[in-house]
C-alpha positions in Angstrom: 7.0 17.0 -10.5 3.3 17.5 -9.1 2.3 15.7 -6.4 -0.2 14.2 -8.1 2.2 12.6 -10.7 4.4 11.3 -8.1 1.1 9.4 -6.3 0.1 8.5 -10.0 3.4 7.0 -10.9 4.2 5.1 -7.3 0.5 3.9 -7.3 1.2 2.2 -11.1 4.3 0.7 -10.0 3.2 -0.5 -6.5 -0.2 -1.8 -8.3 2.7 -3.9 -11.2 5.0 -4.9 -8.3 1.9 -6.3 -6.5 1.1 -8.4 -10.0 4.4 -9.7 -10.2 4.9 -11.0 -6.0 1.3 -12.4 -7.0 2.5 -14.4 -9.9 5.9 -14.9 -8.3 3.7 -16.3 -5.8 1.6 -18.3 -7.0 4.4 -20.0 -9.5 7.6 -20.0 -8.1 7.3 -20.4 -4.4 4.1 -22.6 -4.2 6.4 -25.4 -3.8 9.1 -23.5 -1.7 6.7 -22.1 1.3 4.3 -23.5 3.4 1.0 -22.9 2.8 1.0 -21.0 5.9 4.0 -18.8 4.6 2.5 -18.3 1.2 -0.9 -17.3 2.8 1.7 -14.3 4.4 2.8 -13.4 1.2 -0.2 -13.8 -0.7 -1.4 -11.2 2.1 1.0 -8.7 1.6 0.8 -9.0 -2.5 -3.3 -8.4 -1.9 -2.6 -5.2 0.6 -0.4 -3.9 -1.7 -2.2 -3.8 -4.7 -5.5 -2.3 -2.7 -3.1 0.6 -1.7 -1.6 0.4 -5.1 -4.6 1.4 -6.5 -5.6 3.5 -3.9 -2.3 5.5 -4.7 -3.7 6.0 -8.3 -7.3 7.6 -5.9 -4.8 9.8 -4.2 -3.6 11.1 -7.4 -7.3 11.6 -8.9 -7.9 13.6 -5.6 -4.7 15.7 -5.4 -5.3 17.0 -8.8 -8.8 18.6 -7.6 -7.9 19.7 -4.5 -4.8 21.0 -2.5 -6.0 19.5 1.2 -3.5 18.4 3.3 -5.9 15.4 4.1 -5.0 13.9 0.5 -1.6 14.7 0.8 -1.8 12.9 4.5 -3.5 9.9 2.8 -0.6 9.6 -0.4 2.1 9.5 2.3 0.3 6.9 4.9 0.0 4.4 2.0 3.5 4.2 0.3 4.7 3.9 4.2 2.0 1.6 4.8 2.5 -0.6 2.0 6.2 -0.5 2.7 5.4 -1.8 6.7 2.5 -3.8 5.8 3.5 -5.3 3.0 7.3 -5.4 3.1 7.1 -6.7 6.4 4.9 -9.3 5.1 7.3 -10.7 2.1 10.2 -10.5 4.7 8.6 -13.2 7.1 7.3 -15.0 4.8 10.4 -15.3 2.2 12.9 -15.0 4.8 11.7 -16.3 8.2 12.7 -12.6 10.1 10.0 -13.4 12.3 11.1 -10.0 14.1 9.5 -8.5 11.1 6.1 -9.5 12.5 6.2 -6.7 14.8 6.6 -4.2 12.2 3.1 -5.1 10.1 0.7 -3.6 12.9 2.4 0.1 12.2 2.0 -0.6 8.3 -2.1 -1.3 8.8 -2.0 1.8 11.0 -0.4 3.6 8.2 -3.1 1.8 6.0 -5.9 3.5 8.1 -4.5 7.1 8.7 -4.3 6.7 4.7 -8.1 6.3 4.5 -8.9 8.4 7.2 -7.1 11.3 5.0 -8.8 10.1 1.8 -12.2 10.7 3.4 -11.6 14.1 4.8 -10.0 15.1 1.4 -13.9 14.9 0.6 -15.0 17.2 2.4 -16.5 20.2 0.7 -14.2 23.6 1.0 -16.3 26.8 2.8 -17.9 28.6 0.5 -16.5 32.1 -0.3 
């Protein structure tokens, strides 16, 4: 499997997981959470389907060019949405408030990721 695929196909799934938490959300645990929790997880449903999608950019990119930037920028978002986002759900749903200091390395991950997407723009040396 290319790499590209792989981004394509986590970056569909991540973008359909992020639908469902946001319906799950906004249905089921509207009456379970405080609004303060369900702000949390609301959060971490929004971050994940910006990087979902941004998964699905990846892709787009790695199939035009073999930089190690875009590669870089593919990686730093499936960790970052699994930090960020995961960390999210788990304080939110389960009250690991331990998981709170796990969400700052997930928005790092976030911004390494964009920080690769950007160089992956750059334009090669010409021959």
């Amino acid at each position: 499997m290319r790499l590209s695929e792989f981004f394509l196909g986590a970056g569909a799934l991540s973008a359909g997981i992020a639908v469902a938490a946001g319906a799950f959300g906004a249905h089921a645990l509207r009456a379970r959470l405080t609004p303060s929790d369900l702000a949390i997880f609301e959060t971490g449903a929004r971050y994940q389907m910006y990087h979902g999608l941004a998964l699905v950019a990846v892709a787009w990119v790695a199939e035009r060019t073999d930089r190690a930037a875009i590669r870089v920028a593919g990686w730093s978002f499936l960790v970052g949405t699994i930090l960020f986002s995961g960390s999210l759900y788990g304080l939110a749903l389960f009250g690991l408030s331990a998981l709170g200091a796990v969400t700052p390395f997930g928005g790092v991950a976030f911004l390494v990721g964009w920080t690769g997407l950007a160089l992956s723009a750059r334009k090669s040396p010409a021959p």
